[in-house]
N, C-alpha and C positions, 0 to 999 in steps of 0.2 A: 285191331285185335289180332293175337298169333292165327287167326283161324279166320280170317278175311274181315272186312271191311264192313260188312253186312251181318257179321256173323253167321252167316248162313253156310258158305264152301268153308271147307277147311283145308286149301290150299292158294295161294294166292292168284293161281293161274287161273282155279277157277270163280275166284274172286272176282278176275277181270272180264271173265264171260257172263257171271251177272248183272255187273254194270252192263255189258252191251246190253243184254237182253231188257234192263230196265228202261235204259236208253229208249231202245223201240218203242218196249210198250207204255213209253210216256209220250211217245210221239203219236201212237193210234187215239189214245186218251185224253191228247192236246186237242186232236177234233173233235170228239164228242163236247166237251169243254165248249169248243167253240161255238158249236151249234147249238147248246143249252143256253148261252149267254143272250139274250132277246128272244129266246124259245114263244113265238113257231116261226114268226118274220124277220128275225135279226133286228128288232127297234128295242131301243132300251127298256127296261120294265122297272117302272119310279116302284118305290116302296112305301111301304106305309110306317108308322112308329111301331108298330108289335110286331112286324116282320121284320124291322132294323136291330130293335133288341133282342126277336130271338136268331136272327144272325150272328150277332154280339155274343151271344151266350152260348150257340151251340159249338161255332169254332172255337171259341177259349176252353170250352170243355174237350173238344176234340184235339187240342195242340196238348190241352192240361194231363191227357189220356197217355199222348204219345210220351212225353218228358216223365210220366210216373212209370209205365213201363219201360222207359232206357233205364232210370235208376234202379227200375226192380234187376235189369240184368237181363232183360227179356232178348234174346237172341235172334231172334226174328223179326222185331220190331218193325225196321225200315226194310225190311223185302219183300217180306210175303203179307203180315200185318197193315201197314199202311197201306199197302193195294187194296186190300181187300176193303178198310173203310173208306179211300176215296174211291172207288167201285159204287160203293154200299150210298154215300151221296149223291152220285148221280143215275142211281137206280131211285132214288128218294126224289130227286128233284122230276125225273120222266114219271114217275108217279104221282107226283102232286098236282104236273101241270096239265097230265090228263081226270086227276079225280076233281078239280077245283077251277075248271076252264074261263070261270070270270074272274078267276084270283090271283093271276097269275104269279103277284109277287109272292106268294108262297112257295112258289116252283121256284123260280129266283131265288129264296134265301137260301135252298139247297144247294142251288148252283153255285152261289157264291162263297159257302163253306169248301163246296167242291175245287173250287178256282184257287182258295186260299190253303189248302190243304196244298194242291201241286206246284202252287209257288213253292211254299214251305221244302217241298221233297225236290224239285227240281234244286235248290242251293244245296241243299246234302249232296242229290250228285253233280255237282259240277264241284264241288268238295273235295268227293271221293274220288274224281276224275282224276282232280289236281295233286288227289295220294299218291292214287297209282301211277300215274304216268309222270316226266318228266317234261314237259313242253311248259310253255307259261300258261300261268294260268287263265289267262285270256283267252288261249286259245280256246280250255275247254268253258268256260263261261258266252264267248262268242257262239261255241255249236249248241249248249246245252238251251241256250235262250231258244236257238232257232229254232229248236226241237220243239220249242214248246211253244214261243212265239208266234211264228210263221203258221202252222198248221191251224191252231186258234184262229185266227184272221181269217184264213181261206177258208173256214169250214164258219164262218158267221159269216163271211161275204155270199156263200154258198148258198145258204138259209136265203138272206135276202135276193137274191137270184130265183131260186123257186118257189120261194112265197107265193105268189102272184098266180103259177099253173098249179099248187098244190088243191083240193079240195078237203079242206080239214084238217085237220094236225096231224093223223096218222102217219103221213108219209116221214113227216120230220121225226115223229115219235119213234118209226120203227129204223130209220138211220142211226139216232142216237143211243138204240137198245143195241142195236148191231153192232155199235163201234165199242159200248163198253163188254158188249158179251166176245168179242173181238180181241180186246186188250188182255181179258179174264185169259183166254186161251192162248196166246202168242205167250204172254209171263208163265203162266204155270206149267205149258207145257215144255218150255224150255230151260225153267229152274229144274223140272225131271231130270231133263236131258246134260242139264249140269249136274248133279245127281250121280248120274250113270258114269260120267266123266271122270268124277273123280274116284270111282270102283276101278277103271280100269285103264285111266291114266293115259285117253285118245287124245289126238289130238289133229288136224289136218290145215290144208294149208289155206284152205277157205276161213277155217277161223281166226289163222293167221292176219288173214286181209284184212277179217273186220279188225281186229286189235290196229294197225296199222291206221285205216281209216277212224279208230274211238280216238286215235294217240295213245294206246297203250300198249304197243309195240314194244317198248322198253321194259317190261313187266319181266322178272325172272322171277321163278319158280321157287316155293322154299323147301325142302326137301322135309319128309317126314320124322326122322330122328328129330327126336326132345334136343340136344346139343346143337344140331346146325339151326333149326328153328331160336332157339337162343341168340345162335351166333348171328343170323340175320335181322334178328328185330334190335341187336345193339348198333349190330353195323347202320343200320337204318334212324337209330336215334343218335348216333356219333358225327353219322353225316348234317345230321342239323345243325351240332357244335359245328363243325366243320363252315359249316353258313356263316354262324352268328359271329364266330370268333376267325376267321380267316387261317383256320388250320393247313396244313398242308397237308398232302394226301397221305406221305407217312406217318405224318404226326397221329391221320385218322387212324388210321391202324394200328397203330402204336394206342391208344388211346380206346382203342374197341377192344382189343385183350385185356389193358391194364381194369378198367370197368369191370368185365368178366372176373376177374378176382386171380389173373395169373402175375406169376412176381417177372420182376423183370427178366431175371435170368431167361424164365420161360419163352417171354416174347422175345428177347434176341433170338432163341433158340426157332423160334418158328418162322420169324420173318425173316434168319439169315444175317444176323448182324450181330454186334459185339455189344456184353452187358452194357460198358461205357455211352455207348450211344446210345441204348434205349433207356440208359439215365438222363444222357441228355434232351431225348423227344421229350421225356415225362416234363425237367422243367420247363422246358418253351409250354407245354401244356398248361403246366402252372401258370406261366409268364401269362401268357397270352385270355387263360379266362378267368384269370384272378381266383380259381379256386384252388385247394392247398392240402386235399387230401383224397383219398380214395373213397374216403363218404362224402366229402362234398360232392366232388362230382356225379354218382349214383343219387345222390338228392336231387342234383341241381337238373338230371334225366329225368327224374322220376315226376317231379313239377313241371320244366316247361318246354319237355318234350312228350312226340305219342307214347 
């Protein structure tokens, strides 16, 4: 979206300071996760048939939820929304496995809604990692797992660790309450703080580092006027032609105005070069993606590019 990635910032910079902050609070949230997963000793907890079907039933409602509000348009959906119901699941599962302490797998089936929910959001962002930044995408799929991996593990190894000096559930009860009322506050206090960011356009060199260490170091800025914001989301879908069809870089530009709707003349005129030549970029243009007009190509954007 011209207004980030999340819908949420409405600039890209601060687009890429959400992902951090998401990042984080999926890593506080990757523990509690884990230490819910055999809740209170770390041992698996078998299920029964009406706890597997309404596991069955509450995450296909819960995915069924999220896919109706992206079609509705809902702007919020994957930042602040999704938090809040994978929050809201394992506020549901520490609840159940304290109101129902012979049942355990009813605390379990929250957990595992919970579990299946930040699979689900962790691939968005390693997604949206792989939008914004330029690195492979391996790179950010390698850190985004371990975000979410690794913490999980050691916070169920953890559980099995003090199982044994705990007396009673409590103590595991009020770790797992702490970690998600923990993640509650690290995101929302720091979506404010992006918020305020983008009123007044801070920026320092500490946040720099983290972009640097997300991989999104590479992240420019799109500037507010209606026109440049234009001029960067074509440059950004031209560059994909540029991928798919082995463009060259001034063909790219040549091919990012022409899109825009300016005539050739114009684009000589701005890139510096003579009408002759930017007739000739256009046919290699032609040449090279097989499309043979100025609506094809805005079609062929419009389908299967962002």
């Amino acid at each position: 979206m011209p207004i980030g990635y999340f819908g949420f910032a409405k600039r890209t910079q601060d687009g890429v300071h959400v992902l951090g902050v998401l990042a984080f609070g999926m890593f506080i949230l990757s523990v509690a996760v884990g230490a819910l997963r055999g809740f209170p000793d770390g041992q698996a907890v078998p299920f029964q048939p009406v706890t597997r079907i309404g596991y069955m039933l509450i995450v296909m409602t819960f995915f069924a939820i999220l896919i109706w509000q992206s079609f509705r348009g809902s702007r919020s959906i994957m930042s602040t929304t999704i938090w809040l119901m994978l929050e809201m699941f394992g506020i549901f599962a520490v609840t159940a496995y304290a109101a129902f302490p012979g049942a355990s797998d009813i605390g379990a089936m929250f957990t595992t809604v919970f579990n299946a929910g930040m699979t689900g959001f962790m691939w968005y962002l390693v997604i949206a990692f792989s939008s914004f930044g330029k690195r492979d995408p391996y790179y950010y799929a390698a850190a985004g797992w371990t975000v979410y991996i690794l913490p999980r593990a050691l916070a169920r190894s953890g559980i099995v660790a003090i199982a044994p000096y705990a007396s009673g559930e409590a103590l595991q009860t009020a770790i797992v309450a702490g970690l998600i009322l923990a993640s509650a506050q690290v995101v929302f206090i720091q979506l404010v703080w992006v918020d305020h960011r983008e009123k007044d356009g801070a920026d320092s060199s500490t946040s720099k580092s983290i972009q640097t260490l997300l991989g999104l170091d590479d992240v420019d800025d799109v500037p507010d006027d209606p026109e440049s914001i234009r001029r960067a989301l074509m440059q950004n879908n031209t560059r994909q032609l540029q991928e798919q069809f082995m463009l060259s870089d001034r063909e790219t530009e040549v091919l990012t105005l022409y899109a825009m709707g300016l005539t050739q003349r114009k684009i000589a005129d701005e890139l510096c070069i003579s009408p002759g030549t930017a007739h000739t970029h256009i046919k290699r243009i032609y040449a090279k993606t097989d499309l043979h007009s100025r609506q094809e190509i805005l079609d062929y954007i419009a389908q299967y590019t962002g």
